[in-house]
N, C-alpha and C positions, 0 to 999 in steps of 0.2 A: 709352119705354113698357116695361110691366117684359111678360114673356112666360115660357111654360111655367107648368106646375100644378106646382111646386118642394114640398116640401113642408119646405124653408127655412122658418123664423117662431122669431120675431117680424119682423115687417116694419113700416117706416115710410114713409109716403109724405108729401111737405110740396111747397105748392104755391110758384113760385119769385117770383110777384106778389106776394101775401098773408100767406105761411108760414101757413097753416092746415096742420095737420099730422092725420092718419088711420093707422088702423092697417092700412085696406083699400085696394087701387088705385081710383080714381078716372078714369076720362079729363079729365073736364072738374071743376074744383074748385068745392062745393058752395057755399063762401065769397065767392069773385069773379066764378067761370065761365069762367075761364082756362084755357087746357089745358098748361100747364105745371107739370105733376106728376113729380115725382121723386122716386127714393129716396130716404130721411133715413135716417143713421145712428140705432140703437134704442140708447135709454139703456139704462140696467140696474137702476137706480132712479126711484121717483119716491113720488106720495104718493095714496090713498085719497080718491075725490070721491063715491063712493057703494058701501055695498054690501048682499048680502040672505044672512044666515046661511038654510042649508039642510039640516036636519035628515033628510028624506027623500027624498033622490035620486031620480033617476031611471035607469034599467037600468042606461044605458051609463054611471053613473058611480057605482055601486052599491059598486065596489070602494075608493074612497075614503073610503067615508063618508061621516058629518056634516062638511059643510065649509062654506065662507064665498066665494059668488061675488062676485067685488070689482072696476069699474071704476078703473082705476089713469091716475091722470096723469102720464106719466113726466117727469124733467127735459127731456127734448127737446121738450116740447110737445102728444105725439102721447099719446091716449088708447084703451086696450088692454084686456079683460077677460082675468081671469085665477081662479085658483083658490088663497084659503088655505087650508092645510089644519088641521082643528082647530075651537077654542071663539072666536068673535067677542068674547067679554068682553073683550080687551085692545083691540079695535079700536073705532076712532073716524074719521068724516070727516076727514082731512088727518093719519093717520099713513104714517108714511113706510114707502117696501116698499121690498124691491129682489128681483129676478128669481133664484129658487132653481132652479127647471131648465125644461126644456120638452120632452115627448113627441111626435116627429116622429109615431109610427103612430097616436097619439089625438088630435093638436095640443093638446093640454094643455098650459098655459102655468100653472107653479106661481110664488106671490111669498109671502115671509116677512116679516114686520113686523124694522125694523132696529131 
């Protein structure tokens, strides 16, 4: 079981039954209902399953701009929201990202189309 409020991330969690893989701790897996949950190594790539271009922020992400909230499927399996930054027009369902950085004090998790 993972422990402490870390504020480490990206995290993976993948269960050791099933391999359903999460980006949140789970005790019991939402897949089989097994409780053998364990850390997964986090890819650093993966590819776009959905996402919602956002023109007008909100407060706390005011300083960013127009940007593009993106659920990402990385190659390990494990699916992760993340922030592009910029114009959606190049983006498409199943382009490939991979991880440009991550803000420990905001948990901002940035990815750039490869």
């Amino acid at each position: 079981m993972v422990e402490g409020n870390e504020k480490r991330f990206p995290r993976c969690f993948r269960c050791d039954d099933c391999n359903w893989h999460g980006a949140s701790f789970r005790a019991i897996c939402p897949a089989c209902n097994s409780a053998k949950i364990v850390e997964a190594s986090i890819a650093d790539k993966g590819e776009i399953v959905d996402f919602v271009p956002v023109r007008f922020p909100p407060d706390s992400l005011k300083d960013v701009g127009p940007y593009v909230s993106a659920l990402v499927k990385l190659n390990n399996g494990c699916k992760i929201f993340g922030i592009i930054s910029g114009s959606s027009e190049q983006l498409s369902i199943g382009t490939q990202v991979s991880i440009r950085s991550f803000d420990p004090e905001s948990r901002r998790l940035y990815f750039e189309p490869i």
